[in-house]
C-alpha positions, 0 to 999 in steps of 0.5 A, a space after each residue: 480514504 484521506 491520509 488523516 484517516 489512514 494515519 488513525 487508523 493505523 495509530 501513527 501521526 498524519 505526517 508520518 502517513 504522508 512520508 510513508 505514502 511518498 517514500 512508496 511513491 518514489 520507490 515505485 510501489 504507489 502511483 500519486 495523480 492529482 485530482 483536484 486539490 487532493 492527491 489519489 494514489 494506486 497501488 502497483 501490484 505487481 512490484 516484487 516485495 521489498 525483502 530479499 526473500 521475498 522478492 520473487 513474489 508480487 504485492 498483488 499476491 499477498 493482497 489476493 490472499 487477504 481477500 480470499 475467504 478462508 476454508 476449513 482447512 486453510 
């Protein structure tokens, strides 16, 4: 997805997706290469959250939530 795209999505402007993506990129929580003229990003999943309270958890745990399908009772 291109940061147009994202910022679109999201409603913020293109600029403001691209100072996002590079301030995670300098604190490690995005890996930025080169492919071409355009830049691809991966996520690291394991870096803790940014919060205090929730640094003993990983981003990749959240995002394993998010892609469980919920249960009756859940």
């Amino acid at each position: 997805m291109r940061t147009r795209d994202v910022a679109l999505q999201v409603g913020i402007t293109e600029r403001a997706a691209q100072r996002i993506a590079a301030d995670l990129v300098e604190a490690g929580y995005l890996q930025r290469s080169k492919d071409g003229r355009r830049n691809r990003y991966s996520l690291n999943t394991e870096r803790p959250l940014r919060h205090p309270l929730e640094s003993e958890h990983a981003i990749g745990e959240i995002l394993a939530l998010l892609r469980t399908p919920l249960t009756a009772d859940r």
